[in-house]
Each structure stands twice: as C-alpha cells, then as structure tokens.
PyMOL CGO cylinders between C-alpha atoms (Angstrom):
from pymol import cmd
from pymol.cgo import CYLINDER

trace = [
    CYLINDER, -10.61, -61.10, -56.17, -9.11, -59.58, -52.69, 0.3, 1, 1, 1, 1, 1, 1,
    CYLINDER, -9.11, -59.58, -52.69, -8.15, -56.31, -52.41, 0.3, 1, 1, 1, 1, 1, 1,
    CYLINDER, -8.15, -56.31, -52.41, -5.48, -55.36, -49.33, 0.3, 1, 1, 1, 1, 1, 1,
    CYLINDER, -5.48, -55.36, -49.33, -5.05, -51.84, -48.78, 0.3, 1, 1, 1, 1, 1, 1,
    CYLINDER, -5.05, -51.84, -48.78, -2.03, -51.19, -46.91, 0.3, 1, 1, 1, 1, 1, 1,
    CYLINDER, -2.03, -51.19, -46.91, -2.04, -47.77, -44.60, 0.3, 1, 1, 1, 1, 1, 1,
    CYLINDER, -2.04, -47.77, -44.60, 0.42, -46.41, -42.11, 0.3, 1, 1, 1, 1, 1, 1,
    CYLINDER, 0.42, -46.41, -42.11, -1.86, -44.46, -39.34, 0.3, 1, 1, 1, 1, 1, 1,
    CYLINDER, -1.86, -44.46, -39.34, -0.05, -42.10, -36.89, 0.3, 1, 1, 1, 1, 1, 1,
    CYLINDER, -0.05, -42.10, -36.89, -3.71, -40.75, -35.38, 0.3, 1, 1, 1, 1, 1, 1,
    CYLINDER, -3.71, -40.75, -35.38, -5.14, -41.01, -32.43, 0.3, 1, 1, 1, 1, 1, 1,
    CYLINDER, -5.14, -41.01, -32.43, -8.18, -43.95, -32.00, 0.3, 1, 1, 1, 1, 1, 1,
    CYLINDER, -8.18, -43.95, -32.00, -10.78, -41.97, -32.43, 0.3, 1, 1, 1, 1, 1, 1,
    CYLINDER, -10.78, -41.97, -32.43, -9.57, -41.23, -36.00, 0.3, 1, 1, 1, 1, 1, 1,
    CYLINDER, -9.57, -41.23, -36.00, -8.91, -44.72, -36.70, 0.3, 1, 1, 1, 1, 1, 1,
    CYLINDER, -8.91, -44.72, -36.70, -12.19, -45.36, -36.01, 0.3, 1, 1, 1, 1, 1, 1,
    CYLINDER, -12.19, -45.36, -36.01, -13.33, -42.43, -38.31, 0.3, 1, 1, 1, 1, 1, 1,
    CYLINDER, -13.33, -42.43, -38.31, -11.24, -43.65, -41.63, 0.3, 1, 1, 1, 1, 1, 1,
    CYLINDER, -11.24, -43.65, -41.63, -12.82, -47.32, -40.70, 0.3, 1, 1, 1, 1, 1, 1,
    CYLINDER, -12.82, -47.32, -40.70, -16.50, -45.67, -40.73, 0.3, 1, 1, 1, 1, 1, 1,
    CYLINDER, -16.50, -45.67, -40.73, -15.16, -43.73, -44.18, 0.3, 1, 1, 1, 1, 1, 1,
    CYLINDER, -15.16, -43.73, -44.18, -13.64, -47.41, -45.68, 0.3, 1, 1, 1, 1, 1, 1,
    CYLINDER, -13.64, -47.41, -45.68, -16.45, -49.39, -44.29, 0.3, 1, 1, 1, 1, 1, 1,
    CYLINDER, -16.45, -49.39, -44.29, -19.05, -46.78, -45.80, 0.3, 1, 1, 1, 1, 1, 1,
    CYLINDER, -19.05, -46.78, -45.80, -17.21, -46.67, -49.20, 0.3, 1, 1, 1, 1, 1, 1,
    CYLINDER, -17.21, -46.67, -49.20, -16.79, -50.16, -50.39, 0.3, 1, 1, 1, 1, 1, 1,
    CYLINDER, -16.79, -50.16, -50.39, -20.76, -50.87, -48.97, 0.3, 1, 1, 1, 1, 1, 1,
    CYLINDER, -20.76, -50.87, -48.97, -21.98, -48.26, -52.04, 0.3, 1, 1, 1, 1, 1, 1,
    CYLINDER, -21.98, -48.26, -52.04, -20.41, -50.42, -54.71, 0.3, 1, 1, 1, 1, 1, 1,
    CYLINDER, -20.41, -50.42, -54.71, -22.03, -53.46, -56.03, 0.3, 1, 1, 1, 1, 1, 1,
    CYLINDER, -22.03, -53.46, -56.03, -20.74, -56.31, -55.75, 0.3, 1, 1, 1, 1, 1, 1,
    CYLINDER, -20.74, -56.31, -55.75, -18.13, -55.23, -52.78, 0.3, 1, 1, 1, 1, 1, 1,
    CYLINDER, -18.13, -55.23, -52.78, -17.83, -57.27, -49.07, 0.3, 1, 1, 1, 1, 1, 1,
    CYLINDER, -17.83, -57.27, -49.07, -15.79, -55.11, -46.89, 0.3, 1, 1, 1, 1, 1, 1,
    CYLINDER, -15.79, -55.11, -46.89, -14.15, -58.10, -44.43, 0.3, 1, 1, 1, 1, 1, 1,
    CYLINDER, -14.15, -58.10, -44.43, -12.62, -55.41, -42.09, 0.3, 1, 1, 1, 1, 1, 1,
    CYLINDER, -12.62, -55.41, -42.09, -9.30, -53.71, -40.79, 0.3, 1, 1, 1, 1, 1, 1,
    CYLINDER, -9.30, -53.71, -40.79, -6.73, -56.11, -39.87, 0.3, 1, 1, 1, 1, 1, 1,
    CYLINDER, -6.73, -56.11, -39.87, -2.92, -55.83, -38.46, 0.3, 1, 1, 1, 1, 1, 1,
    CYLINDER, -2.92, -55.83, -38.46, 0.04, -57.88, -39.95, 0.3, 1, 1, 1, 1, 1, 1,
    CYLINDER, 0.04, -57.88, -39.95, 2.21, -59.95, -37.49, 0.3, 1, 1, 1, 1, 1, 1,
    CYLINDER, 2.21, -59.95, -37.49, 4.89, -59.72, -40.32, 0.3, 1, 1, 1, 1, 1, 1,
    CYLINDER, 4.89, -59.72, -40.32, 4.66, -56.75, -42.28, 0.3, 1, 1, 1, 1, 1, 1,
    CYLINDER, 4.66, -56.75, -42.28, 5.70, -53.30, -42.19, 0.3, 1, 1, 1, 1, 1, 1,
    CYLINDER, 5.70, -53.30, -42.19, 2.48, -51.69, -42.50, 0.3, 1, 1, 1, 1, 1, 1,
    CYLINDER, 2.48, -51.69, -42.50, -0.16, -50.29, -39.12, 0.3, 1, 1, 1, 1, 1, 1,
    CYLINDER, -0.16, -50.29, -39.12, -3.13, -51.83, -40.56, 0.3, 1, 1, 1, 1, 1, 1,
    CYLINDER, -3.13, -51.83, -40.56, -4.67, -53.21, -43.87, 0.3, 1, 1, 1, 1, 1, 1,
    CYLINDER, -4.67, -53.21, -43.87, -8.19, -53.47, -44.87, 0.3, 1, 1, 1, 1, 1, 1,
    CYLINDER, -8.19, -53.47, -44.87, -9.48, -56.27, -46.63, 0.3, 1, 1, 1, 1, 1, 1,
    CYLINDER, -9.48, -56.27, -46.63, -12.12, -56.38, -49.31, 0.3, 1, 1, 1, 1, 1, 1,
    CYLINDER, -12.12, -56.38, -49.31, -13.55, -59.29, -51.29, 0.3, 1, 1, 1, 1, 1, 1,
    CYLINDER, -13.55, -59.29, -51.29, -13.85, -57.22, -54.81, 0.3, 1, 1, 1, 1, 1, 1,
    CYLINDER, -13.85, -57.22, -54.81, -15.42, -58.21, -58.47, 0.3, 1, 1, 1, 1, 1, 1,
    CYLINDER, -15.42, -58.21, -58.47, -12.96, -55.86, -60.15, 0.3, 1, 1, 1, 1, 1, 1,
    CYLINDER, -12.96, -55.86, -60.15, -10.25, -53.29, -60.23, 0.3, 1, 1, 1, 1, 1, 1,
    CYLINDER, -10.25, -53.29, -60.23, -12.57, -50.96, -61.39, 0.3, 1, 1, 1, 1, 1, 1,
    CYLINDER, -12.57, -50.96, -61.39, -14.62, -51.72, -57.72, 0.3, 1, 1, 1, 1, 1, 1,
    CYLINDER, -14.62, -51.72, -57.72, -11.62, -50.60, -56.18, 0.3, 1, 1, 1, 1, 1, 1,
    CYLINDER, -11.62, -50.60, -56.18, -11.43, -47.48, -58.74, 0.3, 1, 1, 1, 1, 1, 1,
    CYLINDER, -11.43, -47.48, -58.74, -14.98, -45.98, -57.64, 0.3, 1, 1, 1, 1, 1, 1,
    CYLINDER, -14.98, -45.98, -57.64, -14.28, -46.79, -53.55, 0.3, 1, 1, 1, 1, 1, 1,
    CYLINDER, -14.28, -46.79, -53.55, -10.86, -44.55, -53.83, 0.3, 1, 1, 1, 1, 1, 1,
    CYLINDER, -10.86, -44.55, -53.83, -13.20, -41.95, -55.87, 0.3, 1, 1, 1, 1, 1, 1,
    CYLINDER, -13.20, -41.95, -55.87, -16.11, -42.17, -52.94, 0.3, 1, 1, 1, 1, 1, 1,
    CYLINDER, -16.11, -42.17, -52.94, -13.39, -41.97, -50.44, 0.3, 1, 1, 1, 1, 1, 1,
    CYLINDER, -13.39, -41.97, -50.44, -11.45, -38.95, -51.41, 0.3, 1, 1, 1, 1, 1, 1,
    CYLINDER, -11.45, -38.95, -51.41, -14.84, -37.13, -51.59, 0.3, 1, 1, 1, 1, 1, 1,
    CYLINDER, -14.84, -37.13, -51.59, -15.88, -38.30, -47.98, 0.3, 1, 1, 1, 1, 1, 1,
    CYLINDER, -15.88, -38.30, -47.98, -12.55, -38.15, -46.25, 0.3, 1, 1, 1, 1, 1, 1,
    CYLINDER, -12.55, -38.15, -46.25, -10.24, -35.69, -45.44, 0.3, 1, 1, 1, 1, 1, 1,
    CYLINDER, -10.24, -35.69, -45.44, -6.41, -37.19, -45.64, 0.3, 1, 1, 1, 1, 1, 1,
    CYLINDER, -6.41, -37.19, -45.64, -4.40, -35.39, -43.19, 0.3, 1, 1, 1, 1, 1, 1,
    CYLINDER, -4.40, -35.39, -43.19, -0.91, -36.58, -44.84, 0.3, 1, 1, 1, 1, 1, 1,
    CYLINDER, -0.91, -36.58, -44.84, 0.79, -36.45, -41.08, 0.3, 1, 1, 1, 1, 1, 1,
    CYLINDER, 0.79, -36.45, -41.08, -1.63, -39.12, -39.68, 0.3, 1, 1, 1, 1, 1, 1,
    CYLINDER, -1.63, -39.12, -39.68, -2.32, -41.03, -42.97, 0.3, 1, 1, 1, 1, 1, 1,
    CYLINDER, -2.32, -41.03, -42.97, 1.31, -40.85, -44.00, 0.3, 1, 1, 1, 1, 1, 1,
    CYLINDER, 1.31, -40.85, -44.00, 1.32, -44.11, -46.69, 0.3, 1, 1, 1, 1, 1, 1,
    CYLINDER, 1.32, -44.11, -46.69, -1.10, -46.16, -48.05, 0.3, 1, 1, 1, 1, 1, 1,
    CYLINDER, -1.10, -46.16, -48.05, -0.68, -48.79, -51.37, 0.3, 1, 1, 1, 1, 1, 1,
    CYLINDER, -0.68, -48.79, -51.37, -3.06, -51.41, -52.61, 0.3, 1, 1, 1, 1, 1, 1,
    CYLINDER, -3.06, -51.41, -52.61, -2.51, -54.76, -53.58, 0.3, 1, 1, 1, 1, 1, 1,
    CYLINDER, -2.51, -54.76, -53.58, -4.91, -57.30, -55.74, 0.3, 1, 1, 1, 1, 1, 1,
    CYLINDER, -4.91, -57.30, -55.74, -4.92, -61.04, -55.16, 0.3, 1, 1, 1, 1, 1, 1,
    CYLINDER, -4.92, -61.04, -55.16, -6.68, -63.38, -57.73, 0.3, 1, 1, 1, 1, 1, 1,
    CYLINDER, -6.68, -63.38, -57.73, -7.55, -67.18, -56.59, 0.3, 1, 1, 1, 1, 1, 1,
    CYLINDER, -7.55, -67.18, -56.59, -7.83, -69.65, -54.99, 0.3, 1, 1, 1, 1, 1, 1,
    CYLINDER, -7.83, -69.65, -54.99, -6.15, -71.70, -57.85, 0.3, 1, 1, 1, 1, 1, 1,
]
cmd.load_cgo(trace, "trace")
C-alpha cells in the first residue's frame, strides 16, 4: 500500500528540512514502513507530498501519533496537510 501525505509549507528551508528529519524519523520506528521521500507535484495544488510504502492504515495511525509527539505544528507554516492511500498494482 502507498501512503501520500499532502502538506502546504509556508516555512523557511531550514524548517522544511526539520519536518523531513521529523517524517523521515517517524515512519523508520514502525515496522514494516519504507519512507521513499518528499516529493513536489508538477500538477497538483499541494507544496510537497511525502511518500511512504505502508503495510497498513494502522502504520500510518502510529507515524501521525509519533509525529505529533516529536513535532511542533506551527499552523501558519504547516497550514494544510491530508493523506491519501493507494492499493495496487492491479
């Protein structure tokens, strides 16, 4: 399963770098998670996603848990974020 999560960053690069560290460091404590990286979208809306290969939606449940406790969301930087699953290839 793939996991995107979506965010719209409005900080400088130094705290980009800081919530990669915090995603990279999250989804490396949970079994069974490969964090591929942040990416940008030629065609979408969004900054920047973040792409995870995933064995659940519960995976994604305890990275968002480990997350929240490591990183502090200033809503004015971090201003939207959403998550989307992908199952396949079929």
């Amino acid at each position: 399963m793939m996991c995107l999560v979506w965010v719209d960053f409005r900080g400088t690069e130094a705290e980009l770098k800081e919530l990669d560290k915090s995603m990279k460091t999250c989804a490396e404590k949970v079994k069974g998670v490969e964090y591929l990286g942040r990416f940008t979208s030629l065609s979408a809306r969004w900054n920047w996603t973040y792409f995870q290969k995933i064995p659940s939606m519960a995976a994604q449940e305890e990275i968002l848990a480990l997350w929240s406790k490591m990183y502090k969301r200033d809503y004015s930087k971090l201003t939207h974020a959403t998550i989307e699953f992908f199952t396949g290839p079929h």
